[in-house]
N, C-alpha and C positions, 0 to 999 in steps of 0.2 A: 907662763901665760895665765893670769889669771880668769878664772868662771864663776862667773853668781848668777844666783837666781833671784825671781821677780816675777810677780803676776802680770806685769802689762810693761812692755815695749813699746815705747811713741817713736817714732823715726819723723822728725821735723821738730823745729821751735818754731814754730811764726806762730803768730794769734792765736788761730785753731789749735794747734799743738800743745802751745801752753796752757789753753784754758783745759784741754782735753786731761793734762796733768793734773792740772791742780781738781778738777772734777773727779778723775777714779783717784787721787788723793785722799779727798776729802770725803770719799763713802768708804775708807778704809782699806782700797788696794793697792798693792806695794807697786809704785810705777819707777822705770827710767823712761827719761826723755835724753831724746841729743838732737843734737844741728848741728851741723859743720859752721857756722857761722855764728860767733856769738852777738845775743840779741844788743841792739843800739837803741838805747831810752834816756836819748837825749836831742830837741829836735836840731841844733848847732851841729851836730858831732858828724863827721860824714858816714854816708851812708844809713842815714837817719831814713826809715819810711812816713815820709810829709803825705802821704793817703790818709784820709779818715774812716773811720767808720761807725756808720749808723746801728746799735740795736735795735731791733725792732721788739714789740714787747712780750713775745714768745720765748725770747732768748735771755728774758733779764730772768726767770726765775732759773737757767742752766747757770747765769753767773751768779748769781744766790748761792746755789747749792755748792758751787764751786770756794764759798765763802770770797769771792771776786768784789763783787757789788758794791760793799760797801765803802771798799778803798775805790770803785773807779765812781761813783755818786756826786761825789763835791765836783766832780772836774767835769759832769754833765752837761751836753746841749740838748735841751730838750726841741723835741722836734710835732709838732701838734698841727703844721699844714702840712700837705704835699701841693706845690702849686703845676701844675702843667702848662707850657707856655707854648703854642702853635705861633711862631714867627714868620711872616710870610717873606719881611725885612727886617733889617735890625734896629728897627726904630718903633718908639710906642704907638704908632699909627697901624704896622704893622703886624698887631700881638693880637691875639686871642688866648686869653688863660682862663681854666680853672682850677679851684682850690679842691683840694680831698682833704675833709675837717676831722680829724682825729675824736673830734666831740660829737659825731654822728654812730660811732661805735663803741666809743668808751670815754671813761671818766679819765684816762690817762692819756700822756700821750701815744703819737705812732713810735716813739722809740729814744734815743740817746744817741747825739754824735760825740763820737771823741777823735785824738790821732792817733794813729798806730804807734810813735812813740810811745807816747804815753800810757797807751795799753799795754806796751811788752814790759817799761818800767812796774808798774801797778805787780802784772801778774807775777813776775819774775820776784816781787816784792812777796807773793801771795805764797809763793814756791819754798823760799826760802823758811818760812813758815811753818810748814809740812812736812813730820817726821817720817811721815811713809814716800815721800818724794824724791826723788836723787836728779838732779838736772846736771846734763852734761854738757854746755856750750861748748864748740870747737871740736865737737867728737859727732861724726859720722859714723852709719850703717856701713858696713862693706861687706857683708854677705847675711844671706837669708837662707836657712834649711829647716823647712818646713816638715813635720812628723805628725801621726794622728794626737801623740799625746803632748805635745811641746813645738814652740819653735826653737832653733837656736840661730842665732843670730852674734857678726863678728863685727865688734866695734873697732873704727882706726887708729883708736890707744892701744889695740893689741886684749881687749877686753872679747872673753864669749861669755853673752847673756843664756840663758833658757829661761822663755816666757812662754806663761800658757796663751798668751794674745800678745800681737804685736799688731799696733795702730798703727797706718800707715796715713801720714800727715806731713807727707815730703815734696808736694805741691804738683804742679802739672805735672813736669816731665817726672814723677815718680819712681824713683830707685827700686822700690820693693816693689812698687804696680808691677816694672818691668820685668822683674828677677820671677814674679809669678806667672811673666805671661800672658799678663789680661789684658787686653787689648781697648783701644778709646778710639770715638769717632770725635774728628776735632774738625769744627766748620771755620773758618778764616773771613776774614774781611776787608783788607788791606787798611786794617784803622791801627790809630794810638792813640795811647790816653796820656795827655799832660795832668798831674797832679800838682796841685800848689794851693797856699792858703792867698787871700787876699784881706785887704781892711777896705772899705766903704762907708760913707758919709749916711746912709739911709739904712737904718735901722733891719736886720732880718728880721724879728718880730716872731722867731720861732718858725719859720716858713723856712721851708726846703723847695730849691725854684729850678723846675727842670726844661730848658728852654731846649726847645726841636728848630731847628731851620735845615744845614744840609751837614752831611759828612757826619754826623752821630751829634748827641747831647750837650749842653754845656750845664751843669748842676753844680748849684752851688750849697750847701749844706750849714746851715748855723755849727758856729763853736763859739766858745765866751769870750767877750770883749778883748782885744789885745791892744795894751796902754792906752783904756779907755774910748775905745774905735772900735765899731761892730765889726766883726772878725768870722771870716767864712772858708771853709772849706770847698773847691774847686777842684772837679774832675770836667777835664776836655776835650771831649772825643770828635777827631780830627781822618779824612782819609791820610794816610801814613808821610807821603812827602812833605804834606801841608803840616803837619802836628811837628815834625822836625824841622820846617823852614821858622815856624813859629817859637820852638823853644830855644832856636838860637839868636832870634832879636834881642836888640840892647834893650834892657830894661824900660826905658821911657816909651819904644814902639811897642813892645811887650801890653803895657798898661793899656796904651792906644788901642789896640788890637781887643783884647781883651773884653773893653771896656763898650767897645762895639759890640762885641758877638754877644755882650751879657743885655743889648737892647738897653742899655743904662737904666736898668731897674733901681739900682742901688747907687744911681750918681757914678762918679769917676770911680774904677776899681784901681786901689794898691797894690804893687806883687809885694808881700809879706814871708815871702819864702824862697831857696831855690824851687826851680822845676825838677821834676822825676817824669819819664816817659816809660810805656811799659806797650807790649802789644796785644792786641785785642784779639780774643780769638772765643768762641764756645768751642765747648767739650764732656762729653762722658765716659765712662767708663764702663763697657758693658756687663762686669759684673762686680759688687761692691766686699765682696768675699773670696777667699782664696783658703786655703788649710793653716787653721790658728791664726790668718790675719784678717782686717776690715779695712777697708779704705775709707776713707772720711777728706772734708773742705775736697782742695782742689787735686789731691792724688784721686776723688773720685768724682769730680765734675765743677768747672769754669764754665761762667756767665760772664757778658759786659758788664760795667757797673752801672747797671739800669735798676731803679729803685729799691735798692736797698738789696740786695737777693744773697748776692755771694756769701758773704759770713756769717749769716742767717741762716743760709741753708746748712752750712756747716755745722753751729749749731742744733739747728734741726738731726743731724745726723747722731748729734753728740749722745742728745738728750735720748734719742730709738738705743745706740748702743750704749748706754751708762742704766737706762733700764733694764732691759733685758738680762745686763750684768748683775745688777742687784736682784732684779728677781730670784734669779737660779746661780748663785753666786760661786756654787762646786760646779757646774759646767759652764766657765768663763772660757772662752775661745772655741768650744766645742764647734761641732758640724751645726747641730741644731740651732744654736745661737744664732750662732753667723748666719744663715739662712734665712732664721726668721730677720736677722737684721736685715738681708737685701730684699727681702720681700715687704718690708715695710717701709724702707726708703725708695727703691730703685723709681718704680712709678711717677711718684711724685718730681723725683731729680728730672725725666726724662721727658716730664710734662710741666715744671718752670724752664728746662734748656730752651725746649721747643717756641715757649710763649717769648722768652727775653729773644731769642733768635730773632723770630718775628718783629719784635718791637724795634730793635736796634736797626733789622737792614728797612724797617719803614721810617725811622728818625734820621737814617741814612739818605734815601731819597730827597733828589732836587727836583724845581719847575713846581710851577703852579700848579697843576691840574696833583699832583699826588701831595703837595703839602697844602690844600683843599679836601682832600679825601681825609689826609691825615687830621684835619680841624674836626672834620666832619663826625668821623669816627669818637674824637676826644670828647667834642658836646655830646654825644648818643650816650656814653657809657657813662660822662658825669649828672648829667639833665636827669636822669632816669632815676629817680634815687632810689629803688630797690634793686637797680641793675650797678649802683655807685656802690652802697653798704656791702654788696655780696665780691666787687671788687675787691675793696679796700681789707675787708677781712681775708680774703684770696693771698692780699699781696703781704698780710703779716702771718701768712704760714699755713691757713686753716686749707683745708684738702677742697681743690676745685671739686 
């Protein structure tokens, strides 16, 4: 049976996981990663993840450092509106929008959309790269023994690691969360989210368009032209029956449907992808430390995908622990580390759960009289424009 050592254990490959790689990679610490599941960066291939995701511009200097950037750059959507759309119906008679203009806070934009294919392609590209990195697809965590001076940790090759830190970056239901016992408060909503790209006749324009009517959001997200046709990313949150009565339509009702709920903003929408369904739930974890490990993305807290938050936040977490680590670089995984990491994140996690909570079961609500309040609320907070700027810098990271 073989045993090696390593400063840093990642347990997950998804996005988070690998950026977190190739991040203590690239300032010099000797990391393993593994996933039970080897990554898919190809959007054809089954099981391909057809989600995209948005950086916000907090998180482009963590893929900087990660030396990330510059391979995910060309394949950029940049994103410079946030539009808000109060539908009262699904018709332009019915709409009240406002825009959140990127150029009200800065000379950049609010962020970068890409697809998670193409993210895990990229990084996994980045990985390869990086002689202090060892990537394990198809090899799983299977046990966690935790010591003041080390962890050790049994891989399902039959491999035992000893790492002074072990990231835990193995999504909700969390393998090592569990194995330490730490416990999560997880709120439900009886929603799903269909994910899919679509093409449309009318231009995004760099505008990210988050339409409220009932049952959760319909957002659609700029990505780059596909065979010369404006090309968007679509997340559809649906109460649960309805989001599966919906992803099983023949494609041409599909569109129909679709193309409705989207208030034809963008003319007739094309489905340009399979569907993916996934459930909707918030979640935390009430503590983001454990002996020689951190929890980080969704092993330490799930949001709906309401503007942009989830892999953000994750980030967010990357950037607290990859500092910290450089700081004091001979107490990597110590008590005090890890400490000061939940004490610099937890707060913040458990005051975005709380806001996206709020937002989602109010974008949830049907009947006139609460999607009136809801307009009413969205002109107060955008109208105002020092009560708009202290938003929009809120929603790209900066501490309410």
């Amino acid at each position: 049976m073989a045993e090696i050592r390593t400063d840093i254990l990642i347990s997950g490959g998804g996005v988070a996981g690998l950026i977190a790689a190739a991040a203590f990679g690239s300032a010099g610490f000797r990391v393993i990663c593994v996933d039970p599941t080897p990554p898919v960066t190809e959007a054809t291939a089954a099981g391909a993840d057809l989600r995209s995701t948005a950086f916000l511009q907090p998180s482009r200097a963590v893929l900087e450092a990660a030396g990330i950037w510059e391979r995910l750059a060309p394949h950029a959507a940049e994103l410079r509106v946030m539009r808000i759309v109060e539908a009262a119906a699904e018709t332009p008679e019915g709409q009240v929008a406002r825009d959140f203009d990127s150029a009200d806070i800065s000379d950049a934009p609010f962020g970068w959309n890409f697809p998670n294919w193409l993210l895990r392609r990229e990084i996994v590209a980045r990985l390869g790269g990086l002689s202090t990195v060892e990537f394990r697809p198809g090899v799983a965590t299977d046990s966690v023994f935790t010591r003041e001076a080390e962890a050790r940790v049994g891989l399902t090759d039959g491999t035992r690691v000893r790492a002074r830190l072990v990231v835990a970056a193995d999504g909700r239901n969390s393998p090592v969360r569990a194995a330490l016992g730490i416990p999560v408060t997880t709120l439900r909503y009886g929603q799903k989210a269909l994910a899919f790209t679509v093409t449309h006749p009318i231009p995004h324009m760099d505008v990210s368009t988050e339409i409220h009517l009932s049952g959760g959001p319909f957002t659609l997200v700029p990505l780059p032209d596909l065979d010369g046709q404006p090309h968007s990313a679509v997340v559809w949150m649906e109460h649960g029956p309805r989001a599966l009565e919906l992803a099983a339509l023949p494609a041409a009702d599909f569109d129909r449907e679709m193309s409705e709920r989207s208030g034809h903003l963008f003319g007739p929408l094309s489905l340009a992808s399979r569907i993916t369904t996934w459930p909707i739930i918030s979640q935390y974890a009430h503590r983001l430390e454990g002996q020689r490990t951190a929890l980080v993305a969704e092993a330490a807290h799930v949001v709906p995908p309401i503007g942009a938050q989830g892999l953000n936040m994750s980030l967010a977490d990357l950037a607290a622990l990859l500092e910290l680590a450089c700081a004091r670089p001979e107490g990597l995984g110590d008590a005090a580390m890890l400490a000061a990491y939940h004490r610099r994140r937890f707060a913040d996690i458990r005051l975005r759960v709380t806001g996206i909570d709020a937002l989602n079961r109010a974008s949830m609500a049907g009947g006139p009289v609460l999607t009136h309040l809801r307009t009413l609320g969205m002109q107060a907070l955008h109208d105002i424009a020092p009560v708009r700027r202290a938003l929009m810098r809120t929603g790209l990271g900066a501490r309410a």
